[in-house]
N, C-alpha and C positions, 0 to 999 in steps of 0.2 A: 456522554459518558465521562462528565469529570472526575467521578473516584475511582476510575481504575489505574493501576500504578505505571508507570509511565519508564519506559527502555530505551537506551540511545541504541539507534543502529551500531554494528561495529565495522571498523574497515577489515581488510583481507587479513592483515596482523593482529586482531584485534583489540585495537588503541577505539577509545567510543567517538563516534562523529556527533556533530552538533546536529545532532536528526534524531526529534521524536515520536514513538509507537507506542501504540498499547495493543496486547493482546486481550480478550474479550475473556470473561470465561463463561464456560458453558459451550462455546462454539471457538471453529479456530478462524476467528477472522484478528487478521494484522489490522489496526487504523493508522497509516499515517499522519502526525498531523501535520497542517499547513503551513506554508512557509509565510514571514511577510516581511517588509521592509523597513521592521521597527527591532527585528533579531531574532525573533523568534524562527527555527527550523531553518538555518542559512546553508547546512547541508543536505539540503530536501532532496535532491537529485542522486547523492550519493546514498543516501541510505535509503533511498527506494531500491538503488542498482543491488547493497547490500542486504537488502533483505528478500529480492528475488533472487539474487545468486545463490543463495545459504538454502533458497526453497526450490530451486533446481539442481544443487546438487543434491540433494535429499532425493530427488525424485516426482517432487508436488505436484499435485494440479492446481492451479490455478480457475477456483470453479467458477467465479463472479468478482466484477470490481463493480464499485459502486460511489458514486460521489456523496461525502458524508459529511459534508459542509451543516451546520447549521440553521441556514435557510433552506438547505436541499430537502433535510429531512421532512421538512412540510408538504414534501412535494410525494406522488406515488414510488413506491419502491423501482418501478417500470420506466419510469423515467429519470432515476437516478444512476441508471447501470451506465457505464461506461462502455462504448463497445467497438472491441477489441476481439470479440469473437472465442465467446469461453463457453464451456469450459475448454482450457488447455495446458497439455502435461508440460511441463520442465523437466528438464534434462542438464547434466553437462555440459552439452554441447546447445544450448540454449544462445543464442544473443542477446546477451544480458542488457546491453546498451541501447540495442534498437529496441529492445521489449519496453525497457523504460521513456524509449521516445516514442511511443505508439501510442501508450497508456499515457503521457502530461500532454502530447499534442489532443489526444481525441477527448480529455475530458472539458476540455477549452468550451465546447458547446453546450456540455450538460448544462439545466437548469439556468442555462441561458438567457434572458430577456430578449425576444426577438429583436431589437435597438439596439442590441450591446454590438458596442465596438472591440476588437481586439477581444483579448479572455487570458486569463490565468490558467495557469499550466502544473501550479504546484499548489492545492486543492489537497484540503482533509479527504482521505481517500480510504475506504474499508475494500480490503484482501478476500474472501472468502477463498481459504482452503483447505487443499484433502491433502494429506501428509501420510507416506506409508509407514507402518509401524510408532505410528504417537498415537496415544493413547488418553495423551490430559494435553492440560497446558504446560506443566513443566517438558513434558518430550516438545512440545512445538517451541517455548522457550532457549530450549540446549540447542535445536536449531539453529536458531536465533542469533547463538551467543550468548547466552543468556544462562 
């Protein structure tokens, strides 16, 4: 989805993190994208945590994660999902921290080559969620920060 417009996560004040999203339209899924060792998304970790906090204070569910790598997408929908056991609500009182460590350690196997050693942990990542009272994308946006 190169031509969708592209949003830096924001921190708690928010000042924007070097961490980029797209939202979809038509549907509300978040994309993460990927972090890598050449600069691109060096705040991958942070603006995953900020873009779940912002979607459990809201209230969200959290319906599906899905690994949305490039090579993944070749693969079946079913075996892209991440699983973390969704769908699930967010809340306030949410563990924003460990929620973000559940979701970079468990996609480490997705679409994995059985031979792979070790795995990457900060993977182009699609959100699927339900948001109460949004209605488009600009309400999932203002979420956001946006």
């Amino acid at each position: 989805m190169d031509s969708a417009a592209r949003y830096n996560a924001k921190s708690d004040d928010g000042t924007d993190l070097d961490s980029e999203f797209e939202v979809e339209v038509g549907s509300f899924d978040v994309v993460l994208l990927s972090r890598n060792g050449k600069g691109r998304n060096p705040q991958y970790y942070e603006g995953l945590d900020s873009i779940l906090g912002r979607l459990a204070t809201s209230g969200s569910v959290l319906a599906e994660i899905w690994l949305d790598s490039e090579p993944a997408r070749k693969q079946p929908l079913s075996d892209r999902v991440i699983p973390i056991g969704c769908p699930r609500r967010l809340d306030p009182d949410t563990d924003i921290e460990a929620l973000r460590k559940e979701i970079t350690s468990a996609q480490v196997g997705v679409c994995q080559k059985a031979d792979a050693k070790g795995g990457n942990s900060h993977r182009r990542i699609r959100l699927r969620v339900e948001v109460p009272g949004a209605n488009s994308q600009k309400d999932l946006l203002s979420i956001l920060g946006h």
